[in-house]
Wavefront OBJ file of the C-alpha trace (Angstrom):
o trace
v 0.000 0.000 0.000
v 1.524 3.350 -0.773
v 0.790 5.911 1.355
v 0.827 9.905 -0.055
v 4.371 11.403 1.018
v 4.154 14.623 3.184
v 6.824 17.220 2.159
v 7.049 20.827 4.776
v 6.691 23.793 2.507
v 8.987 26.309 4.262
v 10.358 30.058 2.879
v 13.649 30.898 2.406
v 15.096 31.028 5.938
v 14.275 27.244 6.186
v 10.791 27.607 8.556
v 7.885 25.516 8.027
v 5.038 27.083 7.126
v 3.181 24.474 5.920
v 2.939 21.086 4.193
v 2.074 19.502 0.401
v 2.802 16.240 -1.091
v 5.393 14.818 -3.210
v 2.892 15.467 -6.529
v 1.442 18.660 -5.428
v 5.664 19.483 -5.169
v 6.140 18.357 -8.427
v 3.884 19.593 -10.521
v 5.769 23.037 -11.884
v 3.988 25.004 -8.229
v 7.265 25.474 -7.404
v 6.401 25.152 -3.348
v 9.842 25.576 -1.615
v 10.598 22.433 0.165
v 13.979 20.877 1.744
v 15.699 17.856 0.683
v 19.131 16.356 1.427
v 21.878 15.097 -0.263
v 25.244 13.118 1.261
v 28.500 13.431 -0.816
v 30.833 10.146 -0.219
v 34.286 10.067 -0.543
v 36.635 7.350 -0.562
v 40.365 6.758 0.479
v 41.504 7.337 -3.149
v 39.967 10.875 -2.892
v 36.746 9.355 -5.391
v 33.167 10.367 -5.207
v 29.994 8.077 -4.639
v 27.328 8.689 -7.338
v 24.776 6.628 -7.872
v 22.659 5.818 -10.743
v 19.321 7.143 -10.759
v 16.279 4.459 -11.390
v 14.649 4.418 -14.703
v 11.142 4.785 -12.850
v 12.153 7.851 -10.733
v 9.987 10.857 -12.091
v 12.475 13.780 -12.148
v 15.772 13.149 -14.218
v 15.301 8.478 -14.899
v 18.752 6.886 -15.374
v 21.008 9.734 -14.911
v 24.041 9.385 -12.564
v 23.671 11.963 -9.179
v 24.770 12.453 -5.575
v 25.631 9.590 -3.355
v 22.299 10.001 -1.461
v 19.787 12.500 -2.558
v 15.855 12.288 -0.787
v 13.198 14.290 0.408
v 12.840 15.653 3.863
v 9.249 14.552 5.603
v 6.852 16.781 7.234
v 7.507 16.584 11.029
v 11.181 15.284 10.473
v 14.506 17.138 10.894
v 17.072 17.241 8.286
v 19.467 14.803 10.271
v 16.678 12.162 10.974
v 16.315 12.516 6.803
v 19.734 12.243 6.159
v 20.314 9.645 8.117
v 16.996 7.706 6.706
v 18.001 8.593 2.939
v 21.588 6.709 3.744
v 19.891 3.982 5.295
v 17.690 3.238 2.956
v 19.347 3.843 -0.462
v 22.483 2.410 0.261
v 22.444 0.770 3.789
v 24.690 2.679 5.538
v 23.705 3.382 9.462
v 27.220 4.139 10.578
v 29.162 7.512 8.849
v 29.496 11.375 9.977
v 28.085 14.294 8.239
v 30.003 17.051 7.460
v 27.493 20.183 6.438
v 28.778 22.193 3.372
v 26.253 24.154 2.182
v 22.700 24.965 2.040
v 20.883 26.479 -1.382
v 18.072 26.872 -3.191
v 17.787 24.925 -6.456
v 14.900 25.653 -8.807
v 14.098 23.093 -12.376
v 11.371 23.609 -14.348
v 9.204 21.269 -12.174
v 9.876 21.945 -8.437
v 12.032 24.441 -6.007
v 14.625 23.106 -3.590
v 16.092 24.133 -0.389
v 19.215 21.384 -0.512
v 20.767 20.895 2.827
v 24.066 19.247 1.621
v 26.837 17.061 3.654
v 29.723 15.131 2.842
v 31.444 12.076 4.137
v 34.680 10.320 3.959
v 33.484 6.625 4.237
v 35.063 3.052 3.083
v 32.612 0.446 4.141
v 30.166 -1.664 2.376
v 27.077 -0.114 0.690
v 24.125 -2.209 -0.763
v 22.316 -0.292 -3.074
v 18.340 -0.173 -3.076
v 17.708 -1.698 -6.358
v 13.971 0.091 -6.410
v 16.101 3.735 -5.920
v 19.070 3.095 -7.377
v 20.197 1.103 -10.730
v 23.984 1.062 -10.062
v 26.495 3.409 -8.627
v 30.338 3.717 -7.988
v 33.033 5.661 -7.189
v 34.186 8.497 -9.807
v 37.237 10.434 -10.239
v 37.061 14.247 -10.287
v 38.748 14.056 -13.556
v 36.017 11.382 -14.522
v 33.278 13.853 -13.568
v 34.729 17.000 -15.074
v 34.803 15.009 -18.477
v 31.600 13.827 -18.370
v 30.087 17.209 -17.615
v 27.529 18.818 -19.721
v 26.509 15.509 -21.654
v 23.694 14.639 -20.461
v 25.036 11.854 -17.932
v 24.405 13.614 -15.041
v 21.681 15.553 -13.355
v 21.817 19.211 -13.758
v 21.209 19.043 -9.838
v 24.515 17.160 -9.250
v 26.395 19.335 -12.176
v 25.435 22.681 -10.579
v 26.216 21.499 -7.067
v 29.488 19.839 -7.877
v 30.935 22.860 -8.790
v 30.112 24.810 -6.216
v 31.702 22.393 -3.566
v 34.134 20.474 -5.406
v 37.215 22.591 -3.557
v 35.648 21.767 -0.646
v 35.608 18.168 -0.922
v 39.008 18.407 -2.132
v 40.230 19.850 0.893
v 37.719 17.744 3.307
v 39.588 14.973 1.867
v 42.713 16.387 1.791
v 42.780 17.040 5.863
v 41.665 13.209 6.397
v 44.561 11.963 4.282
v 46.376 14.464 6.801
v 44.349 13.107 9.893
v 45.265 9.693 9.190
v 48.916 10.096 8.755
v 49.720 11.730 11.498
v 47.321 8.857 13.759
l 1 2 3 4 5 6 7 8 9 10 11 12 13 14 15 16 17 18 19 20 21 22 23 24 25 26 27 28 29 30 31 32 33 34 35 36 37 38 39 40 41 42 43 44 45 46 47 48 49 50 51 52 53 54 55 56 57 58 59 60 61 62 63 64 65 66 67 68 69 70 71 72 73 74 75 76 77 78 79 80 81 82 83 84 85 86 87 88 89 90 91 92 93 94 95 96 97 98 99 100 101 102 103 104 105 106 107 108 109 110 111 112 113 114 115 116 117 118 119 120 121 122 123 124 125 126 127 128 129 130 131 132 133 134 135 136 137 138 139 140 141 142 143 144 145 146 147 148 149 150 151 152 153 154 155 156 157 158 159 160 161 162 163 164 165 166 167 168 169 170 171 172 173 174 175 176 177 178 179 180
């Protein structure tokens, strides 16, 4: 039985100040709600992305952020977070790093993105009704795939903005764990 998702509409300082579902969000209203999205990073300084399901209704098949999900009405963004891990790839054990909050708009819907990052190395397992692969990608990998359609315009716009900053993230664990 699928029951109707509950999204918090909120304005642009993050407050709730009300609530819609997932279509009513999707439908080109534009209602300002938050999601979340997890950046991964290996030991070899790679990036998580996964696949995107063919059935998903905003951007089928295309290759995104580790963890990307919606943020329910009466939940916090960490209890989301750590739900969206959970559940699309399994993983109840990692810590969040916040890098940046934004506003994304598409032609369908309108964003607040409450994004974190995380240097992890353990075992995922995928959610094969989410996700239809994913893997680690160089930055090199990314930058030459860009603007061809492989990715989501989501993931394109935000990797830019924070790729220094997960370069550096990573670069102070390497540091961290040479000097343990």
């Amino acid at each position: 039985m699928n029951k109707e998702e509950w999204f918090p509409l909120i304005d642009e300082q993050g407050n709730t100040i009300g609530k819609a579902t997932r279509r009513e969000c999707h439908n080109g209203s534009k209602l300002l709600h938050p999601v979340v999205h997890l950046h991964i990073i290996n030991n070899d300084g790679e990036l998580y992305l996964q696949k995107r399901s063919v059935n998903k209704d905003i951007q089928p098949s295309k290759w995104d952020t580790a963890v990307g999900g919606h943020i329910d009405y009466g939940e916090t963004v960490e209890e989301a977070l750590a739900r969206e891990v959970r559940e699309e790839l399994g993983i109840t054990h990692f810590i969040p790093i916040h890098v940046l909050t934004y506003i994304f708009e598409s032609d369908r819907e309108r964003e607040m993105v409450n994004t974190f990052y995380t240097v992890y190395i353990g075992k995922m397992q995928i959610d094969p009704v989410e996700i239809d692969d994913g893997r680690f990608w160089t930055f090199s990998e990314i930058h030459e795939n860009m603007g061809k359609g492989i990715f989501t315009p989501n993931f394109e716009q935000e990797f830019l903005r924070i790729e220094s900053r997960l370069i550096r993230a990573f670069k102070q664990e390497t540091m961290k764990k040479d000097c343990e």
